[in-house]
C-alpha positions as a printed Julia matrix, in Angstrom:
131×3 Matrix{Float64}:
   0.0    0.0     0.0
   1.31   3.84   -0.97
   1.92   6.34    1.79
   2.06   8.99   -0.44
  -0.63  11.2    -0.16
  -2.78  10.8    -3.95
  -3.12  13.69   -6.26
  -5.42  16.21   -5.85
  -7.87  17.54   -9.22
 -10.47  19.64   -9.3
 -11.99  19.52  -12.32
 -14.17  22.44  -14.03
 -17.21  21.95  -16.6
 -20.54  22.97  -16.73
 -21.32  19.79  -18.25
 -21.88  17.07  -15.89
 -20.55  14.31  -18.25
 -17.36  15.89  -19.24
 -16.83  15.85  -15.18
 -18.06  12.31  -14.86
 -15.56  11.15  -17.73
 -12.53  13.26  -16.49
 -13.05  11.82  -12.63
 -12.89   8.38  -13.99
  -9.81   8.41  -15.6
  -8.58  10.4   -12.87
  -9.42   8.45  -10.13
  -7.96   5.17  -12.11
  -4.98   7.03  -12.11
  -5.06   7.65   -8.03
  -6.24  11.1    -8.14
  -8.64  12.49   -5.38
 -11.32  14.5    -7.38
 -13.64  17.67   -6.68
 -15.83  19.07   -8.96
 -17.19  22.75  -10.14
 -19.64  23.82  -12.75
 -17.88  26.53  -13.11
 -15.34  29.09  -12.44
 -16.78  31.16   -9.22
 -17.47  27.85   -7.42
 -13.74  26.74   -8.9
 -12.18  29.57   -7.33
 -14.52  29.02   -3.86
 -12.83  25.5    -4.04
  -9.21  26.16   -4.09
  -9.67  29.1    -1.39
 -10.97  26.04    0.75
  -8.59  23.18   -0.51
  -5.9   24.18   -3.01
  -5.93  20.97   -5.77
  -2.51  20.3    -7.34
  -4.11  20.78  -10.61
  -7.49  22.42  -12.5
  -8.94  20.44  -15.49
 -10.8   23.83  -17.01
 -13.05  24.16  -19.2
 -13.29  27.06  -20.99
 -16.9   28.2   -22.02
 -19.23  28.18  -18.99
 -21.77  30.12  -16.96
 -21.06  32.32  -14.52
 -17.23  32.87  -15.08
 -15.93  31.62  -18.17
 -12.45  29.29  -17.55
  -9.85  32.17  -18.84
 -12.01  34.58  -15.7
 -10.95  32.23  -13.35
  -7.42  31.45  -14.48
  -6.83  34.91  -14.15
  -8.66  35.78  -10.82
  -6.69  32.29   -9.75
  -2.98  33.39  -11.0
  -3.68  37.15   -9.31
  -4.68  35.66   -5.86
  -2.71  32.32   -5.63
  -0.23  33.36   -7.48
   1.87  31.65  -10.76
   2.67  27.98   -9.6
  -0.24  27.08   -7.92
  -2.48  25.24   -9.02
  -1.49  23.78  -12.33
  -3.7   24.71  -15.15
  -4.73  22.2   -17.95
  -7.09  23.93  -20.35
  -9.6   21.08  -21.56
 -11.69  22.83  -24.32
 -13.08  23.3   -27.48
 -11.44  26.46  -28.44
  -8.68  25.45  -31.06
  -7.8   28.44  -32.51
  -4.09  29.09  -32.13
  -4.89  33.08  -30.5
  -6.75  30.79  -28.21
  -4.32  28.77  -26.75
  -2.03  31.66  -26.82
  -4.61  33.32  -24.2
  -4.61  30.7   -21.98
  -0.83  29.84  -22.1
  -0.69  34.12  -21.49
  -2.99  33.89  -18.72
  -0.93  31.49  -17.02
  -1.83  28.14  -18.36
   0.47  25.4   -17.86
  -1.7   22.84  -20.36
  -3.61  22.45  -23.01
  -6.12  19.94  -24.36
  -9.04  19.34  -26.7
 -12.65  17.97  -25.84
 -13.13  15.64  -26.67
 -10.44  13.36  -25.2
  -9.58  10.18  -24.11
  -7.51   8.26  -21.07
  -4.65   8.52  -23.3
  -4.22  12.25  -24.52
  -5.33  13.24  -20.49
  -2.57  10.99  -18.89
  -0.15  11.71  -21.14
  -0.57  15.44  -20.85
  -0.17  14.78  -16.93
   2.92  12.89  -17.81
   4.15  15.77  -19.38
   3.74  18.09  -16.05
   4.81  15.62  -13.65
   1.46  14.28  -12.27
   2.01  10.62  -13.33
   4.82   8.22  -14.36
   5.87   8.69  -18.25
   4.42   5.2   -19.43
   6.07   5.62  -22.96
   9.15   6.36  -21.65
C-alpha cells in the first residue's frame, strides 16, 4: 500500500458528463477529485482546498475558464495550481490566451484516457508510461 498522499484535481465543466468522464480516468490514475460547474465555485474551491491541478473548461456560466485562471494566477499566485485547459477552443490566438494567462496545459474535448494521462505525464502528475 502507498503512503504517499494521492493527487489532488479539481476539475471544471458545466457539463456534468465531461466531469463524470474526467473523474474516472482520474481516479484510475489515483487522483482524489472535486468538482465545479464553473469558475466562481472553482475559485470558492481552491480558497478552501488548493488541488494540485485544475482540469478547465473554458466556455461556462457564470465565469468563463480564462475569468478564473486569471482571478486564480492574481490571488494564488503563478505555480499554484497547475492549469490544464480542456476545451473546445482550437484556434491558435486561443491557446495563446490561456498559455498568457498562465496556463500550464492544453487539451481538446473531446479526449480520451490517453491524450489526459499523457498530458499529466508531461507536467509531472504521473509516471511517463512511454518512456
Amino acid at each position: 500500500m502507498s503512503t504517499e498522499t494521492p493527487h489532488t484535481c479539481l476539475v471544471v465543466d458545466d457539463s456534468r458528463v465531461v466531469r463524470k468522464a474526467a473523474r474516472r480516468i482520474l481516479e484510475k490514475h489515483g487522483f482524489t477529485v472535486e468538482e465545479a460547474e464553473d469558475g466562481q465555485q472553482a475559485l470558492e474551491a481552491c480558497r478552501g482546498r488548493m488541488p494540485q491541478l485544475v482540469l478547465l473548461d473554458w466556455n461556462m456560466p457564470v465565469m468563463d475558464g480564462i475569468t478564473f485562471l486569471r482571478n486564480a494566477r492574481a490571488e494564488f499566485g503563478a505555480e499554484k495550481p497547475l492549469v490544464m485547459l480542456c476545451t473546445t477552443e482550437s484556434g491558435f490566438d486561443r491557446i495563446v490566451a490561456a498559455l498568457e494567462a498562465g496556463a500550464q496545459e492544453y487539451i481538446m474535448k473531446p479526449f480520451d484516457e490517453a491524450i489526459l494521462t499523457g498530458k499529466l505525464a508531461q507536467i509531472g502528475l504521473l509516471p511517463d508510461l512511454a518512456a
